[in-house]
C-alpha positions as CSV (number, residue, x, y, z in Angstrom):
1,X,-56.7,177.1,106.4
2,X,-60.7,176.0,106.2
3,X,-59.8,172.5,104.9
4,X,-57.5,172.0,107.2
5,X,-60.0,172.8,110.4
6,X,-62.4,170.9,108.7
7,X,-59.9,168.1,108.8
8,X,-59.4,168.2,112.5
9,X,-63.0,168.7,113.3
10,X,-63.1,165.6,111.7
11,X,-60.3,163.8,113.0
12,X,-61.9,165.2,116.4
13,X,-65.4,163.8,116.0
14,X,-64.1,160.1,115.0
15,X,-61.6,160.3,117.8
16,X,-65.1,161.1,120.0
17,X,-66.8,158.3,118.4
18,X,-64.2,155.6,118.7
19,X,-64.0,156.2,122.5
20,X,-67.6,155.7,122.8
21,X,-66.0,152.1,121.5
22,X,-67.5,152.0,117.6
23,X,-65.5,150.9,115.0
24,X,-63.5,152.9,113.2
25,X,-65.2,151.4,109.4
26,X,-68.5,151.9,110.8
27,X,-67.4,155.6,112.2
28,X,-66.0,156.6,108.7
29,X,-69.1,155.6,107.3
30,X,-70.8,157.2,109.1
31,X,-69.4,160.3,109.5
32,X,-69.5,160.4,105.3
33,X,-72.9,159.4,104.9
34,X,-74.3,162.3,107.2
35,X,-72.0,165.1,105.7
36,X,-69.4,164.7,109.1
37,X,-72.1,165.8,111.2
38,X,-70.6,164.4,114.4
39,X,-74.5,164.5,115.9
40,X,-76.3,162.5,113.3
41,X,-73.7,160.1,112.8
42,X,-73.5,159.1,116.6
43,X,-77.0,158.9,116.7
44,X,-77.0,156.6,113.9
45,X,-74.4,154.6,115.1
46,X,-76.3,154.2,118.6
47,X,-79.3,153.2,116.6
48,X,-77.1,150.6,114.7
49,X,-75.7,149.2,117.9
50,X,-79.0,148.9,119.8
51,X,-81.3,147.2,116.6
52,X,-77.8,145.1,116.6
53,X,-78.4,143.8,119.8
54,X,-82.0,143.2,119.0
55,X,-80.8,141.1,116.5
56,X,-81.5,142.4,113.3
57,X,-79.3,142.5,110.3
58,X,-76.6,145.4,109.9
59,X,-77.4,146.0,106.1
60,X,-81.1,146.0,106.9
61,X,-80.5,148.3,110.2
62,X,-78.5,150.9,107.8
63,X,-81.0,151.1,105.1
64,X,-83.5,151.4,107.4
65,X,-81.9,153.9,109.8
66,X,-81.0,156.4,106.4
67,X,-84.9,156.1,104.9
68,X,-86.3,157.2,108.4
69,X,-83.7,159.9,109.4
70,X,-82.6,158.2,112.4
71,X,-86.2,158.6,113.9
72,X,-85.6,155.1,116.0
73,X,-89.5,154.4,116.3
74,X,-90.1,154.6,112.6
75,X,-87.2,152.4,111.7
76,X,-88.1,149.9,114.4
77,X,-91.8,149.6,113.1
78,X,-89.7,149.3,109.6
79,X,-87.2,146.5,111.1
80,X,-90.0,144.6,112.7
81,X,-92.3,144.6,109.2
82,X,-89.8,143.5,107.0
């Protein structure tokens, strides 16, 4: 019975995520590389979107985002020094 509520807490946060209109590759990975915490990985995926938009490079942006916890100020000072 635990695996399968973890399953739809899971199937619940992605569901969240994707109507805030992410993709669903960039939700999964998300989601995995911050142990399907639904918090972390929507603040990193907000973080990806707006350094996106700033126009910096997605592989960059993820590296960054992981090595600084998501603390948006540190990886921009990151972003801009590379």
């Amino acid at each position: 019975p635990g695996c399968l509520l973890q399953i739809l807490s899971y199937l619940g946060a992605c569901d969240r995520l994707l109507k805030q209109g992410y993709e669903e590759g960039q939700v999964e990975e998300a989601m995995e590389m911050f142990q399907y915490s639904e918090k972390k990985a929507a603040e990193f995926l907000h973080l990806l979107a707006q350094f996106n938009d700033m126009g910096f490079q997605q592989n960059e942006i993820k590296e960054v985002l992981l090595l600084c916890g998501n603390q948006r100020e540190k990886a921009l000072e990151e972003l801009v020094m590379k």
